[in-house]
MIDOSE-1310 file (N, C-alpha, C; in nm, 2 decimals, decimal comma, always signed):
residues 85
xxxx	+0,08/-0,12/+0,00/+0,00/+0,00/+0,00/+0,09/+0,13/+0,00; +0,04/+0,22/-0,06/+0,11/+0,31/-0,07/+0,12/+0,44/-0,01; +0,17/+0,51/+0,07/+0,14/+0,65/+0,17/+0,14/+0,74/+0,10; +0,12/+0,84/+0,19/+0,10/+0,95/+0,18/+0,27/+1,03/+0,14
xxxx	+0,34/+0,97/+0,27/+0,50/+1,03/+0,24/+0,58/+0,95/+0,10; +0,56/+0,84/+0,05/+0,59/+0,73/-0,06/+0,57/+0,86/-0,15; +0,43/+0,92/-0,12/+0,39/+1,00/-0,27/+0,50/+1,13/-0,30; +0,46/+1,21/-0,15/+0,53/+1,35/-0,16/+0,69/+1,36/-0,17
xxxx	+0,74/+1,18/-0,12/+0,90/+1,16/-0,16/+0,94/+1,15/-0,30; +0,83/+1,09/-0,42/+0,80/+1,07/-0,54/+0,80/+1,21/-0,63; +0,74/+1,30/-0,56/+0,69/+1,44/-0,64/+0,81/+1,50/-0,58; +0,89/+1,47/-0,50/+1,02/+1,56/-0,43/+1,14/+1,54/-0,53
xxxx	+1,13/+1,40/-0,55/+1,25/+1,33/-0,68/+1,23/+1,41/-0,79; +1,06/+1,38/-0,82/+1,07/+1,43/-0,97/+1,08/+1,62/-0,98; +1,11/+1,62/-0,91/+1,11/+1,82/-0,89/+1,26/+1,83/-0,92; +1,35/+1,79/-0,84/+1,45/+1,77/-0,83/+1,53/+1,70/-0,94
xxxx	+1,45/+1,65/-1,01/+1,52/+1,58/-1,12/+1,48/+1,70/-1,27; +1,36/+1,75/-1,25/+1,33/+1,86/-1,37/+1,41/+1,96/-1,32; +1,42/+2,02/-1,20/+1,49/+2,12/-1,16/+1,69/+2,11/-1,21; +1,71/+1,97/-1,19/+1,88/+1,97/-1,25/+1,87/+1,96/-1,37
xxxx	+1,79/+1,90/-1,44/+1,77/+1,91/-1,60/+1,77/+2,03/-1,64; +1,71/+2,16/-1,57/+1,67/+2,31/-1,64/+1,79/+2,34/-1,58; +1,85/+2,32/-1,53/+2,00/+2,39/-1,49/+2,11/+2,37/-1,54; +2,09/+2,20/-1,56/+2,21/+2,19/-1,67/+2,18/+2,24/-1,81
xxxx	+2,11/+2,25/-1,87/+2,01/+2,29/-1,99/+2,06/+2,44/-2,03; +2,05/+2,54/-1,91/+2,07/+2,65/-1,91/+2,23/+2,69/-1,91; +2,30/+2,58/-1,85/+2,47/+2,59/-1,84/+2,54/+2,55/-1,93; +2,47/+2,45/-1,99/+2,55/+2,43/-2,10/+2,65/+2,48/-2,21
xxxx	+2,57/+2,56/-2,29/+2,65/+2,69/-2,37/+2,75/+2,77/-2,28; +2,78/+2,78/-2,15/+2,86/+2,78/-2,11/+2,96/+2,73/-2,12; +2,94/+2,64/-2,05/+3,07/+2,53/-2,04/+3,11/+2,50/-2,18; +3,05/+2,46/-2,35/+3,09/+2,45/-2,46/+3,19/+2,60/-2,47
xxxx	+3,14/+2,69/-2,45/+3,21/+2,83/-2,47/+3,34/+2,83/-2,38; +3,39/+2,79/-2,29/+3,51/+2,76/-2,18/+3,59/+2,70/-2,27; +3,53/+2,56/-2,26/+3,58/+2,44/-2,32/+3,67/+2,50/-2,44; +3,63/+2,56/-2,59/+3,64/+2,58/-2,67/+3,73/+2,75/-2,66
xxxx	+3,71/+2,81/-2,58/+3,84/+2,88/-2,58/+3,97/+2,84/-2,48; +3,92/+2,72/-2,38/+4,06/+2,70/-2,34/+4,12/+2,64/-2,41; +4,07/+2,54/-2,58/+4,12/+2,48/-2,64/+4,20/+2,53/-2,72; +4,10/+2,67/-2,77/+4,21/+2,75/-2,86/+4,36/+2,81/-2,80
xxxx	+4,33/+2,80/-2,66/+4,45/+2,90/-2,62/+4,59/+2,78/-2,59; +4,51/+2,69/-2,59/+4,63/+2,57/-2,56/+4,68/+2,53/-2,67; +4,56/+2,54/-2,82/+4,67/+2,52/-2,95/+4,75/+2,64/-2,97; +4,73/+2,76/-2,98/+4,80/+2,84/-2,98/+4,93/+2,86/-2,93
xxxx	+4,94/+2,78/-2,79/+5,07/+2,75/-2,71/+5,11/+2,62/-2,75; +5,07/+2,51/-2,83/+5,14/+2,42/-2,85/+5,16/+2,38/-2,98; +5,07/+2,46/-3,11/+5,10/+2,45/-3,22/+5,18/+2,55/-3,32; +5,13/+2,68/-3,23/+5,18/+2,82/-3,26/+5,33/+2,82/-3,18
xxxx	+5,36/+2,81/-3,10/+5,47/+2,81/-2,97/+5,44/+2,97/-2,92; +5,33/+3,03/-2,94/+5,27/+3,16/-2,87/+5,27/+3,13/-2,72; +5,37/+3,20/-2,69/+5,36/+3,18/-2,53/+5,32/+3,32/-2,47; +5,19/+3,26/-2,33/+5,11/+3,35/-2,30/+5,12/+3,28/-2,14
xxxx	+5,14/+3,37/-2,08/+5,14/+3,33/-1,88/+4,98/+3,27/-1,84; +5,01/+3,18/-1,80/+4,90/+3,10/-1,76/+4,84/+3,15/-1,63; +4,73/+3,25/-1,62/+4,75/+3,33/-1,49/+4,58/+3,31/-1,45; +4,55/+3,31/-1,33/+4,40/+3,27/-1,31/+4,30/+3,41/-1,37
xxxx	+4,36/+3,55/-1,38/+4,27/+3,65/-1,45/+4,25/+3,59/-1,62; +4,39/+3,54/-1,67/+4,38/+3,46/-1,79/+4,29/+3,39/-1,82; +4,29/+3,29/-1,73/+4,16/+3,17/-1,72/+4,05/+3,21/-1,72; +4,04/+3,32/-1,64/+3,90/+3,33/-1,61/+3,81/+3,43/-1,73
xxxx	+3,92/+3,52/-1,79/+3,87/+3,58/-1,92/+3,82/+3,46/-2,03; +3,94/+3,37/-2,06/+3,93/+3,28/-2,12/+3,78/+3,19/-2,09; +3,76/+3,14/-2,01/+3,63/+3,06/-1,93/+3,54/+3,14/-1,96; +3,54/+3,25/-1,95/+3,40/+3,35/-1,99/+3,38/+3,37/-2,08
xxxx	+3,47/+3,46/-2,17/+3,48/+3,49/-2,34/+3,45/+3,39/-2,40; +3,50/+3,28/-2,40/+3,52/+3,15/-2,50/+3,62/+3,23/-2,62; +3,56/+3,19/-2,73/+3,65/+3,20/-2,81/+3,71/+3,37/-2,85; +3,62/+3,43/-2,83/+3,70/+3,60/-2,85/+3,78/+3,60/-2,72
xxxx	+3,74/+3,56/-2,59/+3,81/+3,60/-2,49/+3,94/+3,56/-2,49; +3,99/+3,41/-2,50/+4,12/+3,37/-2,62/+4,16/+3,43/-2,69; +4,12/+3,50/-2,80/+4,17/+3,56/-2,88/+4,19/+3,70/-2,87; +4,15/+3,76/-2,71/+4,21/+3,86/-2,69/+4,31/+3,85/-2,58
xxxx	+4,33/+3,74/-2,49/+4,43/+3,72/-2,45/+4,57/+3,71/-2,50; +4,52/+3,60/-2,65/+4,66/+3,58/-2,76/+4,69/+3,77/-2,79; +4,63/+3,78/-2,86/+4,64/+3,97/-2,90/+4,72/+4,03/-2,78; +4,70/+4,02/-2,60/+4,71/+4,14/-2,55/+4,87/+4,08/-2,49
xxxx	+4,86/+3,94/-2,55/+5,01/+3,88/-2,54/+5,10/+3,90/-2,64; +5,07/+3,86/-2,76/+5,16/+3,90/-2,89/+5,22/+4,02/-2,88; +5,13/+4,14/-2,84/+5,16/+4,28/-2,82/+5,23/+4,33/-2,71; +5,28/+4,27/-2,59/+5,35/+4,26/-2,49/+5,24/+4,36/-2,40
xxxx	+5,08/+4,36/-2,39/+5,03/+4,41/-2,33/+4,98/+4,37/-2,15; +4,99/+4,24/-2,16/+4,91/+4,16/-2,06/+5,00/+4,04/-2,05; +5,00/+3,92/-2,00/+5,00/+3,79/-1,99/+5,12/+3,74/-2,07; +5,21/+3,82/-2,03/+5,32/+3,77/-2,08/+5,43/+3,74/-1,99
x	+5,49/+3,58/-2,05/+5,55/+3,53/-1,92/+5,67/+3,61/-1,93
């Protein structure tokens, strides 16, 4: 037989289960956008030999921007403006 708490533990899961779905849903394009500028900046340093200071304000531009934010890190490094070891 089934309760009353059986039920409200049932409708607690499934809240909780639509609630991480709309979260990850919504973060996604995020994390693709990280992903895809920390990639560019690591070929740039290992295919280019563009060397650029690996510094957590670095990262975190990088992590945000995605791919322009990379590509203005490479820039503010080539030009000896920023991030240069």
């Amino acid at each position: 037989m089934v309760t009353g708490l059986e039920i409200l533990l049932l409708v607690l899961v499934l809240a909780a289960v639509l609630g991480a779905t709309t979260i990850i849903q919504t973060v996604r394009p995020f994390i693709v956008n990280a992903v895809v500028g920390l990639l560019v900046l690591f070929l740039a340093q290992a295919v280019f030999g563009v060397s650029v200071a690996i510094t957590p304000i670095a990262l975190l531009i990088v992590a945000i921007g995605g791919l322009p934010g990379s590509l203005l890190v490479l820039l503010l490094s080539l030009f000896g403006i920023a991030f240069v070891p």
